[in-house]
LOZA-144835 format. One line per 10 residues: number of its first residue (from 1); their letters; for each residue z, x, y of N, C-alpha, C, O. Coordinates in Angstrom, 1 decimal. Atoms other than C-alpha are relative to their C-alpha. Last residue first. Layout:
BEGIN
NUM = A = Z X Y Z X Y Z X Y Z X Y  ... .
This chain:
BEGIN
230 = XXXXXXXXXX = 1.4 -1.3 0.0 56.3 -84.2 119.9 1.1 1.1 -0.3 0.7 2.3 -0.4  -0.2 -1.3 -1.0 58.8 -86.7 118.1 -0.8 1.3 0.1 -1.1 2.1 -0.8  0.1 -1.5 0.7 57.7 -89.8 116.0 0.1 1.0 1.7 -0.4 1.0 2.8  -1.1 -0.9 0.7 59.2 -93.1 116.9 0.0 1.7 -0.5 0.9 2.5 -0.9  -0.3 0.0 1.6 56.3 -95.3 116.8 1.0 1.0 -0.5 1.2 1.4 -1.7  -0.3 1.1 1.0 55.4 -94.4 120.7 0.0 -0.2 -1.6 -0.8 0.5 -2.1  1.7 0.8 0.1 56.2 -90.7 121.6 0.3 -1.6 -0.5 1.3 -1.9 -1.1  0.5 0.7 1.2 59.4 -88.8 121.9 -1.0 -0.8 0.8 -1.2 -1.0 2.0  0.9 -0.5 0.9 59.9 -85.6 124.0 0.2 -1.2 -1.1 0.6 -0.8 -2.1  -1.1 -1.2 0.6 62.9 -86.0 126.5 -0.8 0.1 -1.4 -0.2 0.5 -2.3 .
220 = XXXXXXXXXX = -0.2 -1.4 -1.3 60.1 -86.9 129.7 1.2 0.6 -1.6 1.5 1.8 -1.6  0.7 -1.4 0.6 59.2 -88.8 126.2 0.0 0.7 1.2 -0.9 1.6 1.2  0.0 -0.7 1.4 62.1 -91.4 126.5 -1.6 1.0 -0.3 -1.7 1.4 -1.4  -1.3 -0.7 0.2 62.0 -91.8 130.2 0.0 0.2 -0.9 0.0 1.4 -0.9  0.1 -1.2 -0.9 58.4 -93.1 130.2 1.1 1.0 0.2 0.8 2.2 0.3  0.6 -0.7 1.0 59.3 -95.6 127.2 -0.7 1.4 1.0 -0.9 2.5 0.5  1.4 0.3 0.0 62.1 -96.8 129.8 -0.7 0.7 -1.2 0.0 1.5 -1.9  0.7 -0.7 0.8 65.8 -96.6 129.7 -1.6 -0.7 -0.3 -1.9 -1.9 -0.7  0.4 0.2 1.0 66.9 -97.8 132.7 -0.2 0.9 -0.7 -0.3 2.1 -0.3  -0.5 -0.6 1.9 68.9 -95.8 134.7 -0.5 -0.4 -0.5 -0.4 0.4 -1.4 .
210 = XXXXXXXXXX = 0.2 -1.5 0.0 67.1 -96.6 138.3 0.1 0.8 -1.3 -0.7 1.6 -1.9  1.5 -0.1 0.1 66.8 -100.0 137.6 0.1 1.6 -0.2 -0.2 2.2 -1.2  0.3 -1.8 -0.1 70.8 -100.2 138.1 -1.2 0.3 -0.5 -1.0 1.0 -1.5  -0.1 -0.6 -2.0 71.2 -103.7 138.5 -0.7 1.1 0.5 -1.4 1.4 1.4  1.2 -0.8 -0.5 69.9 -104.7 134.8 -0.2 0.5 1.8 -1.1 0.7 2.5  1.0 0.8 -0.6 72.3 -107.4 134.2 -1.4 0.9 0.5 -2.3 0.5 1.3  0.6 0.7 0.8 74.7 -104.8 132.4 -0.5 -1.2 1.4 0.1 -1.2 2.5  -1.5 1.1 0.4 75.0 -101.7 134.3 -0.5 -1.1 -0.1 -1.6 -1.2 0.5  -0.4 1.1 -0.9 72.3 -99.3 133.9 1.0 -0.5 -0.5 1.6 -0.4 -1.5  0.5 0.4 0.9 73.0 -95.6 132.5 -0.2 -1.6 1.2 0.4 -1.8 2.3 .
200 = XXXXXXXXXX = 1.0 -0.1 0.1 73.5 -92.8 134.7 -0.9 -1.0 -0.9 -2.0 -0.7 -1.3  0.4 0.8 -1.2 76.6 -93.2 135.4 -1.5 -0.2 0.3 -2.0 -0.9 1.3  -0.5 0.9 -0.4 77.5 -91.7 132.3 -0.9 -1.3 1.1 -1.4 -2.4 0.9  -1.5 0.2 -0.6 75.6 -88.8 132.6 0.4 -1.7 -0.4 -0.5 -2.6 -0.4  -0.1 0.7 -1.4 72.4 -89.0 130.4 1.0 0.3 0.2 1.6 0.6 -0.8  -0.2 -0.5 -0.9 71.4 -86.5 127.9 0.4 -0.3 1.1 0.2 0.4 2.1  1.2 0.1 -0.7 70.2 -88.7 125.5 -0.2 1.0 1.0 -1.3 1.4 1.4  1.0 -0.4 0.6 72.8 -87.4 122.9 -1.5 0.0 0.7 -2.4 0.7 0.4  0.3 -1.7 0.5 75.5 -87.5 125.1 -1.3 0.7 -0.5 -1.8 1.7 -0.1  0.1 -0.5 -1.5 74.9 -91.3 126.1 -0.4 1.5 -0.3 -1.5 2.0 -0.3 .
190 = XXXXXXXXXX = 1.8 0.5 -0.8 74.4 -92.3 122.4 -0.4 0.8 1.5 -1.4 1.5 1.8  0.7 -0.7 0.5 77.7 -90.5 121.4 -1.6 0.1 0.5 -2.4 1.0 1.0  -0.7 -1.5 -0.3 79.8 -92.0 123.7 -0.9 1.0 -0.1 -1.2 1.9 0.7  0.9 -0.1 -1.6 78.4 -95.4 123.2 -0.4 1.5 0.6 -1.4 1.9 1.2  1.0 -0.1 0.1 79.2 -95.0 119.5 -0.8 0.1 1.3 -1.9 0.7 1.6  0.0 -1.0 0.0 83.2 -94.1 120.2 -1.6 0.2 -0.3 -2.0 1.4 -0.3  0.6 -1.0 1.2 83.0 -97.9 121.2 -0.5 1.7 0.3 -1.2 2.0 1.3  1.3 0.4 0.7 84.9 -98.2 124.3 -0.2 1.0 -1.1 0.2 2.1 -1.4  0.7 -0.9 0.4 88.7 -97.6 124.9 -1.2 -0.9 -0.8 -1.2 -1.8 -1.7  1.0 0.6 0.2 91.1 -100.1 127.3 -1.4 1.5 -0.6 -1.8 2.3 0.2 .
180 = XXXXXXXXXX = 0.7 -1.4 0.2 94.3 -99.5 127.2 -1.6 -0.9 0.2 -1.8 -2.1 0.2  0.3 -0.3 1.5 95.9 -102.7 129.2 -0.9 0.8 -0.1 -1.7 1.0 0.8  0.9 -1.7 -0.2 97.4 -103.1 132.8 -0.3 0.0 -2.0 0.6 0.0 -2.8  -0.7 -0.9 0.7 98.9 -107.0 133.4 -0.8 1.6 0.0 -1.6 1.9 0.9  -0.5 -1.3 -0.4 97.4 -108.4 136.7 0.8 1.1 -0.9 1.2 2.2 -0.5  0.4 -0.7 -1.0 96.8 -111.8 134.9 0.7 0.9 1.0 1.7 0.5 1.5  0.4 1.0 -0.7 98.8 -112.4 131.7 -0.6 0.8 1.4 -0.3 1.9 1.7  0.3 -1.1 -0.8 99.4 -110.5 128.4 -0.4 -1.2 1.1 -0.7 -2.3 0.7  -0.9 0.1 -1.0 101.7 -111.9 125.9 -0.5 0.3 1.1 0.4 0.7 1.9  -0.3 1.5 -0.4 99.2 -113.3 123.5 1.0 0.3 0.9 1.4 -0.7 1.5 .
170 = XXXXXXXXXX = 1.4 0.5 -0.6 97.7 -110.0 122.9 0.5 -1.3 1.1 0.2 -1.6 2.3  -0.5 0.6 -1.3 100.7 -108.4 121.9 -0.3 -0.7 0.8 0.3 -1.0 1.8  0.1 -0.9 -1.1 99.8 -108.7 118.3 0.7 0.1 1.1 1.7 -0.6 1.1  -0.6 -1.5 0.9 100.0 -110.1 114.6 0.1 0.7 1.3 0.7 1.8 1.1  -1.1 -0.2 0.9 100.2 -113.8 116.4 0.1 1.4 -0.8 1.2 1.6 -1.3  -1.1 0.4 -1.0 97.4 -113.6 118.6 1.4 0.0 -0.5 2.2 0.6 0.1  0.5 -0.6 -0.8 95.1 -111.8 116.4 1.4 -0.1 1.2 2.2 0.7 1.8  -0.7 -0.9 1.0 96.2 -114.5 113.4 -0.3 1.2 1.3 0.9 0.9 1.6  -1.7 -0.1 0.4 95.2 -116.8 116.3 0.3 0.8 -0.1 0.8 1.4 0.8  -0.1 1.3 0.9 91.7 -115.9 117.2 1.4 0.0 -0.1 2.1 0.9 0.2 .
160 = XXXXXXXXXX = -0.8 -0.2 1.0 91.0 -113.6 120.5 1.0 -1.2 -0.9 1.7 -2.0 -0.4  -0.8 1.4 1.0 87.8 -114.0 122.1 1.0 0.6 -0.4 0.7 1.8 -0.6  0.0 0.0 1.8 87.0 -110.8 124.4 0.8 -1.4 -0.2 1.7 -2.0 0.5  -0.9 0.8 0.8 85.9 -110.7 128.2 -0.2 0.0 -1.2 -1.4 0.0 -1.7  0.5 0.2 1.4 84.2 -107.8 130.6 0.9 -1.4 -0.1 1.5 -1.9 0.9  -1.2 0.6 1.4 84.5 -107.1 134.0 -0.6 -0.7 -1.0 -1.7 -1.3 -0.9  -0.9 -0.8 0.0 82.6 -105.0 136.8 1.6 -0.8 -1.0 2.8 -0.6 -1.1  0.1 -1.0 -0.4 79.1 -105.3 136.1 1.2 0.5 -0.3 1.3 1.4 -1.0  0.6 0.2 -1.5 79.3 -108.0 133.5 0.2 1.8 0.3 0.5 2.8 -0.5  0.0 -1.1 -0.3 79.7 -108.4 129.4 -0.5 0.4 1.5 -1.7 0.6 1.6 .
150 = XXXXXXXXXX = 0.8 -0.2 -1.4 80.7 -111.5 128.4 0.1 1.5 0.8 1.1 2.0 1.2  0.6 1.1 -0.5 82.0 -111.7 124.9 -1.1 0.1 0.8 -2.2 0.3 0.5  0.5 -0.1 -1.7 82.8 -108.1 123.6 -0.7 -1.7 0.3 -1.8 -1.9 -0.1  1.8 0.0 -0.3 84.3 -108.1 119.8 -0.3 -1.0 1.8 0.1 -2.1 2.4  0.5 0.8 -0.7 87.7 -106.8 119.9 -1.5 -0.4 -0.2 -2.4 0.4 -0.1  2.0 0.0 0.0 89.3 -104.3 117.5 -0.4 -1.3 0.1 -0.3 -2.1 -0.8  1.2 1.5 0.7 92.9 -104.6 118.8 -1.2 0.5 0.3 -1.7 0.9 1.3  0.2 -0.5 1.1 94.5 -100.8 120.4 -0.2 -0.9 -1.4 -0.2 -0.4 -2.5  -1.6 0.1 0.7 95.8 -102.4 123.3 0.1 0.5 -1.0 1.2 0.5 -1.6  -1.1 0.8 -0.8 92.2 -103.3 123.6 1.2 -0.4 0.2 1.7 -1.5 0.1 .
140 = XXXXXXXXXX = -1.8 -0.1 0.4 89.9 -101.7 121.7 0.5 -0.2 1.2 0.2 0.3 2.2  -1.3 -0.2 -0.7 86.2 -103.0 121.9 1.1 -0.1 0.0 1.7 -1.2 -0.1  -1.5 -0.1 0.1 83.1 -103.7 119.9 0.9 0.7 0.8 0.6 1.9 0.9  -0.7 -1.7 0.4 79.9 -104.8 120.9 1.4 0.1 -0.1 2.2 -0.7 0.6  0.0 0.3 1.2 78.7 -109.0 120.8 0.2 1.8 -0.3 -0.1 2.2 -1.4  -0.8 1.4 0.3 78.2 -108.2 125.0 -0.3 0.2 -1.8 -1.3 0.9 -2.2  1.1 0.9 0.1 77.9 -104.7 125.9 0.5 -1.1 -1.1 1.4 -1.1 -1.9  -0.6 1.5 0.5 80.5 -102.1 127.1 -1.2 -1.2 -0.2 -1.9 -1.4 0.8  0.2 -0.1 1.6 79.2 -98.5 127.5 0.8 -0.9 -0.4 1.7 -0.7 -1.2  1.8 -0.6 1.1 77.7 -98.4 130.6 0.3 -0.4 -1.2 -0.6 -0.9 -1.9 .
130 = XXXXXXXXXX = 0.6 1.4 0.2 81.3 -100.1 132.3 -1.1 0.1 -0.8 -1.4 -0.8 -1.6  -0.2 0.1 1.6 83.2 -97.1 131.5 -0.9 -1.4 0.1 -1.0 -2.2 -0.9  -0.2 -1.3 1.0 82.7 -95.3 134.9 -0.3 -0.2 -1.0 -0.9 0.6 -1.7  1.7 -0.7 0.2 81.2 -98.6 136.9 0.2 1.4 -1.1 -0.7 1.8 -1.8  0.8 -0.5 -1.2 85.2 -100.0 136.8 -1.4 0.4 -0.1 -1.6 0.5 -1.4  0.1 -1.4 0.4 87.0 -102.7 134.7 -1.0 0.5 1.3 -1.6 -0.1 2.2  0.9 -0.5 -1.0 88.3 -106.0 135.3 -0.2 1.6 -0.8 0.4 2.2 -1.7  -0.4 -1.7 -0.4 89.2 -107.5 131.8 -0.5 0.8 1.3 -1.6 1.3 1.1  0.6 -1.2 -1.0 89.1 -110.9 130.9 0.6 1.1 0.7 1.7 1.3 1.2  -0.4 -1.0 -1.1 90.7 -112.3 128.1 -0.9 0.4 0.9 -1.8 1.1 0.3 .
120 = XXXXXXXXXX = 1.0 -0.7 -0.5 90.1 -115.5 125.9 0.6 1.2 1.5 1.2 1.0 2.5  0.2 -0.8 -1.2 92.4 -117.0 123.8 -1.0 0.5 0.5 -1.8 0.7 -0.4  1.1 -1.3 -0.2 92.7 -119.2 120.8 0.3 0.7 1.3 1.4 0.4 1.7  -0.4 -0.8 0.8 95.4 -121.5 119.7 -0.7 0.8 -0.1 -0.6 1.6 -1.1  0.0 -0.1 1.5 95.3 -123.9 122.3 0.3 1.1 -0.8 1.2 1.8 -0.3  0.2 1.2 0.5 95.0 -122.4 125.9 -0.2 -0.4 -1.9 -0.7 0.3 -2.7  -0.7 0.5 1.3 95.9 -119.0 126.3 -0.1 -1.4 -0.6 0.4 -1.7 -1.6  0.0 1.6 0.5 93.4 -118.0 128.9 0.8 -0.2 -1.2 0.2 0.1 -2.3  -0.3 -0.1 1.3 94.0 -114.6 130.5 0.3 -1.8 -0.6 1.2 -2.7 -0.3  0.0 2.1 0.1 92.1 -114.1 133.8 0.9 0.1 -1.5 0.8 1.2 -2.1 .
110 = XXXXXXXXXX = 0.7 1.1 -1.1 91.5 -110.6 135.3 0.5 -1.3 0.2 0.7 -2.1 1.2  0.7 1.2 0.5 93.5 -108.1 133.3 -0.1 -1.1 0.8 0.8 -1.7 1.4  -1.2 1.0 -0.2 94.0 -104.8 134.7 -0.6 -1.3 -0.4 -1.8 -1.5 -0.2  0.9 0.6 -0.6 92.2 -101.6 133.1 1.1 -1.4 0.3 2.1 -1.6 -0.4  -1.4 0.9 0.3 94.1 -98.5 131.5 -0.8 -1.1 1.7 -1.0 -0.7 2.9  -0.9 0.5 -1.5 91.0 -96.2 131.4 1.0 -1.4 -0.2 0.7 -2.3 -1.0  1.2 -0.9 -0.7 89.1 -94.6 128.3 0.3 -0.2 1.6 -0.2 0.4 2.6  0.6 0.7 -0.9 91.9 -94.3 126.2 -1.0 0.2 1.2 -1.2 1.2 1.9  0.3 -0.7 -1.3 91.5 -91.7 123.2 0.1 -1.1 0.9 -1.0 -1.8 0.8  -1.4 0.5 0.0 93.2 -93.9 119.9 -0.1 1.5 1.4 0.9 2.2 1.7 .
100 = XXXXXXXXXX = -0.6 -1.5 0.1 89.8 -92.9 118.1 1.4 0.1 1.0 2.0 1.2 0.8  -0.4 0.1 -1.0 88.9 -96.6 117.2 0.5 1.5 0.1 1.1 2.0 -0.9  -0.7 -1.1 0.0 86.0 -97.1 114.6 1.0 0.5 1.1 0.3 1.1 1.9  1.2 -0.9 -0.3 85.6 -100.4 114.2 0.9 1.5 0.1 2.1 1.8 0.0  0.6 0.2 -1.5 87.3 -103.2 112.6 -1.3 1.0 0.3 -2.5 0.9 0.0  0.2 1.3 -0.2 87.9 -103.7 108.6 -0.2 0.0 1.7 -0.7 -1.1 2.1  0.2 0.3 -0.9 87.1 -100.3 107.3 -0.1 -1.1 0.7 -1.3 -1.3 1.1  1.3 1.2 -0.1 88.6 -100.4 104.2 -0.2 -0.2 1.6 0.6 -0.8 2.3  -0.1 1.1 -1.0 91.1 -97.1 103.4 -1.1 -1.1 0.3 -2.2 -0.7 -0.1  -0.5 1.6 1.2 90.4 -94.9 100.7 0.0 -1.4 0.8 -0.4 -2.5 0.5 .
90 = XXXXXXXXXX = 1.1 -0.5 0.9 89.5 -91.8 103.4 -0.1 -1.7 -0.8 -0.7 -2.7 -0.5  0.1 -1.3 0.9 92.9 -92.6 105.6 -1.3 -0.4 -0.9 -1.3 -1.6 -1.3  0.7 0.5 0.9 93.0 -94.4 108.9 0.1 0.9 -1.3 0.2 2.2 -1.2  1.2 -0.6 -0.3 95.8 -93.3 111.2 -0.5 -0.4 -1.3 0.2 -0.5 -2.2  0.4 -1.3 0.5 98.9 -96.1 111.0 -1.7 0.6 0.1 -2.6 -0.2 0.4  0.6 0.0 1.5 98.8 -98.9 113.3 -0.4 1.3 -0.4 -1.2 2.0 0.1  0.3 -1.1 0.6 101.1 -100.0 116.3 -0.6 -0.1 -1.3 -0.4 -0.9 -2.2  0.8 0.2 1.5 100.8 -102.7 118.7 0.2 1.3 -0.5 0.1 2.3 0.3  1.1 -1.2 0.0 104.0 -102.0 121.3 -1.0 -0.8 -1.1 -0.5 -1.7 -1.8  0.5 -0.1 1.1 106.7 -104.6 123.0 -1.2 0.8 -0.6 -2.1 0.9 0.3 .
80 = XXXXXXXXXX = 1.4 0.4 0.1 108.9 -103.6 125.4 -0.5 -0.2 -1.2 0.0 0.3 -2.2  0.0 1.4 0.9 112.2 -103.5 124.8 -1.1 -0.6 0.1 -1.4 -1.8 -0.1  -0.8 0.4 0.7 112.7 -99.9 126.7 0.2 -1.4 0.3 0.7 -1.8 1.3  -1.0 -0.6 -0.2 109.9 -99.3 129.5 0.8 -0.4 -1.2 0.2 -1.4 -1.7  -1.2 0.7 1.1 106.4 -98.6 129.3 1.2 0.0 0.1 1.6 1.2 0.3  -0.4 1.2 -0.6 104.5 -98.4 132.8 0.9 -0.7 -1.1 1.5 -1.8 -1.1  -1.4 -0.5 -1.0 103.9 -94.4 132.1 0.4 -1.7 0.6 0.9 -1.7 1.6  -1.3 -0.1 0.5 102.2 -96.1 128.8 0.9 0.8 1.2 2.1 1.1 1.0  -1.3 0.9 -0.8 99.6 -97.8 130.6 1.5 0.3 -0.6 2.5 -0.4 -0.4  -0.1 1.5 0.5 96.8 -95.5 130.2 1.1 -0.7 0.3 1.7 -0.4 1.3 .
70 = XXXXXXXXXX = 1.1 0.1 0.0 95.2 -92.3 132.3 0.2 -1.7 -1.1 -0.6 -2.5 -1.3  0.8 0.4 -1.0 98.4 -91.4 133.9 -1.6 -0.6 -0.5 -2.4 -0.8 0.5  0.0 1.0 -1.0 100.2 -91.3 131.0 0.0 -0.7 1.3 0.6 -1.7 1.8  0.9 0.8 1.1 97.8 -89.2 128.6 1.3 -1.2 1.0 0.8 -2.3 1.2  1.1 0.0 -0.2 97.8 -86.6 131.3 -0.7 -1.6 -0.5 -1.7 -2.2 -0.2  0.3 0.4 -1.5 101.4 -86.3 132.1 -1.5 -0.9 0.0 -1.7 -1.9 0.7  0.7 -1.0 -1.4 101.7 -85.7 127.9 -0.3 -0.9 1.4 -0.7 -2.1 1.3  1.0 0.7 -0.5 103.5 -88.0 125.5 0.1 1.1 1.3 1.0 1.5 2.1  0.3 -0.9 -0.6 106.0 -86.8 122.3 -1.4 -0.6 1.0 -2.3 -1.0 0.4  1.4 -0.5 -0.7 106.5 -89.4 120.1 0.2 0.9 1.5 0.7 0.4 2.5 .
60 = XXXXXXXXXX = -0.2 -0.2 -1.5 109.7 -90.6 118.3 -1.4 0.5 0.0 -2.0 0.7 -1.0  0.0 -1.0 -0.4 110.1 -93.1 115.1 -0.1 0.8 1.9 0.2 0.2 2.9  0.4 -1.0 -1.0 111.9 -95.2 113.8 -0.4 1.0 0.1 0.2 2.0 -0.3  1.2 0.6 -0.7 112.2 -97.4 110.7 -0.4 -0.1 1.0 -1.0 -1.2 1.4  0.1 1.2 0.6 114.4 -94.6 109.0 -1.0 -1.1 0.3 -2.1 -0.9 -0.3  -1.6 0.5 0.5 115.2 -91.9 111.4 -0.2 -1.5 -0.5 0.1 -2.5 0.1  0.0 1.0 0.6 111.8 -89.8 112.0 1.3 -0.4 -0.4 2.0 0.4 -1.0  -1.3 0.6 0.2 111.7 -87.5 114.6 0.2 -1.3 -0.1 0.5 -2.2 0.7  -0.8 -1.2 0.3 108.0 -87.0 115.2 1.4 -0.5 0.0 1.5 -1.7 0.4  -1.4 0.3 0.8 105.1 -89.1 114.9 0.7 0.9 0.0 0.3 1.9 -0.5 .
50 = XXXXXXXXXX = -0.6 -0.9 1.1 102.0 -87.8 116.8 1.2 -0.7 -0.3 1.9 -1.0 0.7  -0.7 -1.2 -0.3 100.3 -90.1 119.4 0.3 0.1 -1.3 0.0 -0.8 -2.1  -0.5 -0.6 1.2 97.2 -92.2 119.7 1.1 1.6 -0.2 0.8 2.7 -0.1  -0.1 -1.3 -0.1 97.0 -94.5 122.2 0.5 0.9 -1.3 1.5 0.7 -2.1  1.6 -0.6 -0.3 95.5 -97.9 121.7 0.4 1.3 0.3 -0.6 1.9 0.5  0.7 0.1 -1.7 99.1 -99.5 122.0 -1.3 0.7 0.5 -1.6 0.9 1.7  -1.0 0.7 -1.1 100.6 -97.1 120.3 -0.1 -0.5 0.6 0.2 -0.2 1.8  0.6 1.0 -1.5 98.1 -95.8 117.5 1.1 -0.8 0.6 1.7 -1.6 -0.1  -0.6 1.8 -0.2 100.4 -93.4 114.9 -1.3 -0.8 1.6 -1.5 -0.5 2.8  0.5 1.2 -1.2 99.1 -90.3 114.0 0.4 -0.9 0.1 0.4 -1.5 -1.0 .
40 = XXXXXXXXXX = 1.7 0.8 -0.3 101.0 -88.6 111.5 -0.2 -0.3 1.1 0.7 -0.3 1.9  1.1 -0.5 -0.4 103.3 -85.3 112.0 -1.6 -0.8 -0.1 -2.7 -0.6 0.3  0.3 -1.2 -1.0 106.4 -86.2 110.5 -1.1 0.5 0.0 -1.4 1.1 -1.0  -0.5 -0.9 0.3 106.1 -89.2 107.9 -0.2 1.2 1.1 -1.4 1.3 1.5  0.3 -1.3 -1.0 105.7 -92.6 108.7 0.3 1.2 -0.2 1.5 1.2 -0.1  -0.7 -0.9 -0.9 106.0 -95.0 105.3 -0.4 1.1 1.3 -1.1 2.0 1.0  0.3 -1.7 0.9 103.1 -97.1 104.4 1.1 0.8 1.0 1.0 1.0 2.2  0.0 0.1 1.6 102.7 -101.1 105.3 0.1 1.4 -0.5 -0.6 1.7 -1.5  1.1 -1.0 0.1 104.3 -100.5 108.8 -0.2 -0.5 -1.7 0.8 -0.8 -2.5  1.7 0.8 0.1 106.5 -104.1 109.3 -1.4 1.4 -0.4 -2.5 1.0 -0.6 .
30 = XXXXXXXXXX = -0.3 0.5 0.9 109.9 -102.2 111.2 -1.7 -0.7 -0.8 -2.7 -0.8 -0.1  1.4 0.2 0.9 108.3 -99.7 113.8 0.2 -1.2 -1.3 -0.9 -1.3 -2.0  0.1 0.7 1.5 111.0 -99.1 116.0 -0.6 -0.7 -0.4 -0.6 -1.9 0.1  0.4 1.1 0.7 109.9 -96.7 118.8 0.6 -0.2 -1.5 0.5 0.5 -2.4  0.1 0.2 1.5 110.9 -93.6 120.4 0.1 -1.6 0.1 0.6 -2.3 1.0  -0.2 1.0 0.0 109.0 -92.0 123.4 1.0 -0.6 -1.0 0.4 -0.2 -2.0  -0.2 0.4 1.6 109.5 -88.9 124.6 0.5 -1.5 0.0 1.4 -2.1 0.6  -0.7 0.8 0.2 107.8 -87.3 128.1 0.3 -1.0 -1.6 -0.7 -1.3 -2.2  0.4 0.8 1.4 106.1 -84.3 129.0 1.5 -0.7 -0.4 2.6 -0.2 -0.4  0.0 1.3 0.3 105.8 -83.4 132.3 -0.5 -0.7 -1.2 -1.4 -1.4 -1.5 .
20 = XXXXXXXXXX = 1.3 -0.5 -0.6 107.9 -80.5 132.5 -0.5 -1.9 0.3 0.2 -2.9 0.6  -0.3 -1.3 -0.7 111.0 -81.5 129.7 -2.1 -0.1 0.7 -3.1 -0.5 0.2  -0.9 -0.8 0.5 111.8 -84.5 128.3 0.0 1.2 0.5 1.1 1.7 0.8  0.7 -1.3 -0.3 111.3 -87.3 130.6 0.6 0.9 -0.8 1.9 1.0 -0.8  -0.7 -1.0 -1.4 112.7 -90.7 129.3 -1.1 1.4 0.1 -2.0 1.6 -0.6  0.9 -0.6 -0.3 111.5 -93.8 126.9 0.4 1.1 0.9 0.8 0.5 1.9  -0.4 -0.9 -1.5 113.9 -95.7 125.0 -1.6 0.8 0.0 -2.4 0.8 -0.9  -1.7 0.2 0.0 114.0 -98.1 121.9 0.4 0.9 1.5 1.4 0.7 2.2  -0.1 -1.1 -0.5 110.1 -99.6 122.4 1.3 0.2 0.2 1.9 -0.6 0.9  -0.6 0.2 -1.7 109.7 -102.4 120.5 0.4 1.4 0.0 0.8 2.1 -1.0 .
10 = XXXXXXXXXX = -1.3 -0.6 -0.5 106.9 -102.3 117.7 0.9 -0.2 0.9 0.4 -0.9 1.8  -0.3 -0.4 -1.8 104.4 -104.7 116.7 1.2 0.6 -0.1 2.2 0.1 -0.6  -1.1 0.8 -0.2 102.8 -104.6 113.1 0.2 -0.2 1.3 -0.8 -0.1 2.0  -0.8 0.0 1.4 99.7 -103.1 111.5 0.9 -0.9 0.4 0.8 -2.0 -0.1  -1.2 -0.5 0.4 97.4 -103.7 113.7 0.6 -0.4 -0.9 0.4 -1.4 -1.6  -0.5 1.9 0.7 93.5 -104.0 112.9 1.6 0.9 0.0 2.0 1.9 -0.6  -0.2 1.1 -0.9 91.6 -101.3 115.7 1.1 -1.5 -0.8 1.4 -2.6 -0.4  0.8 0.8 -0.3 90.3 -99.2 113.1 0.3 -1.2 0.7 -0.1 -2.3 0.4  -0.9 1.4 0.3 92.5 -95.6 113.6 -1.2 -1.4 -0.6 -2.1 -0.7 -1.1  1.0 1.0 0.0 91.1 -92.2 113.6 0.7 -1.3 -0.5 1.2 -1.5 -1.6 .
């Protein structure tokens, strides 16, 4: 469990196939505030892999077929640059949100405004993950805790403030790049819990009538008005 605030930026020292389709990454990490020790989590760029073959202020990572086809790390190549930030621990201050370093689709960037010393990004995205993005909600982005601007059918946009732009990669990203892109792990929940599919939710401007959530849809799943459940 990560919270979206990086620690440093990494460059990527090599990347190759190691065996089947599992492929090893290693990274130099210089800037971590807490040593890496075999077997943490590390966020890489919003993905969260395992640390392994540690040699001073590198380490290596182990990456499944699955996990890069579904984000942008089969598009990493040696001197790239990475966000990385140790996994959260107990003691720790929750300064973003909660990011679980699962991506939820590797999305291409629309528009990217660098002007002055701020930024603004837009994000195309698709109707899959689009349910659970909503405007002034939180969002990981390269593995940055984002707060959600404009929230549409099929693309989003996040502010990003200097210090943001300067601890990250943020500021390097330009239209057609590929970035992680993982919604709040609360959306997730919410959905599950109602029982809805996914797709079953509206998309933002209220297109999708059909998904609303109505006070008629909430007691076909047994609640009443004032909150109390038959």
């Amino acid at each position: 469990m990560f919270t979206g605030l990086v620690e440093t930026v990494g460059i990527v020292s090599s990347i190759s196939s190691e065996s089947g389709d599992v492929s090893r990454i290693e990274i130099h990490a210089p800037g971590m505030r807490r040593v890496i020790r075999h077997g943490d989590s590390v966020s890489v760029s919003g993905v969260c892999l395992t640390a392994i073959g540690i040699r001073g202020d590198s380490f290596s990572a182990q990456i499944m077929g699955e996990t890069m086809r579904v984000s942008n790390m089969g598009a990493v190549r040696a001197g790239d640059k990475v966000n990385l930030e140790a996994a959260l621990r107990p003691e720790d201050s929750l300064g973003g949100h909660i990011v679980l370093g699962h991506v939820d689709e590797a999305c291409r960037v629309a528009r990217a405004d660098m002007t002055g010393n701020t930024g603004k990004i837009w994000v195309s995205v698709s109707q899959g993950i689009s349910w659970g993005i909503a405007a002034k909600g939180s969002i990981a982005l390269d593995g940055v805790s984002l707060t959600v601007i404009d929230s549409l059918e099929t693309e989003f946009s996040v502010g990003v403030i200097p210090a943001t732009l300067e601890g990250t990669t943020l500021s390097l990203l330009k239209e057609g790049d590929i970035v992680n892109v993982e919604i709040d792990v609360l959306a997730r929940y919410v959905a599950r819990l109602l029982g809805c599919p996914a797709g079953a939710f509206p998309q933002s401007g209220g297109h999708d009538e059909g998904g609303a959530i109505t006070l008629e849809k909430l007691a076909q799943y047994g609640w009443r008005q004032g909150g109390s459940r038959g």
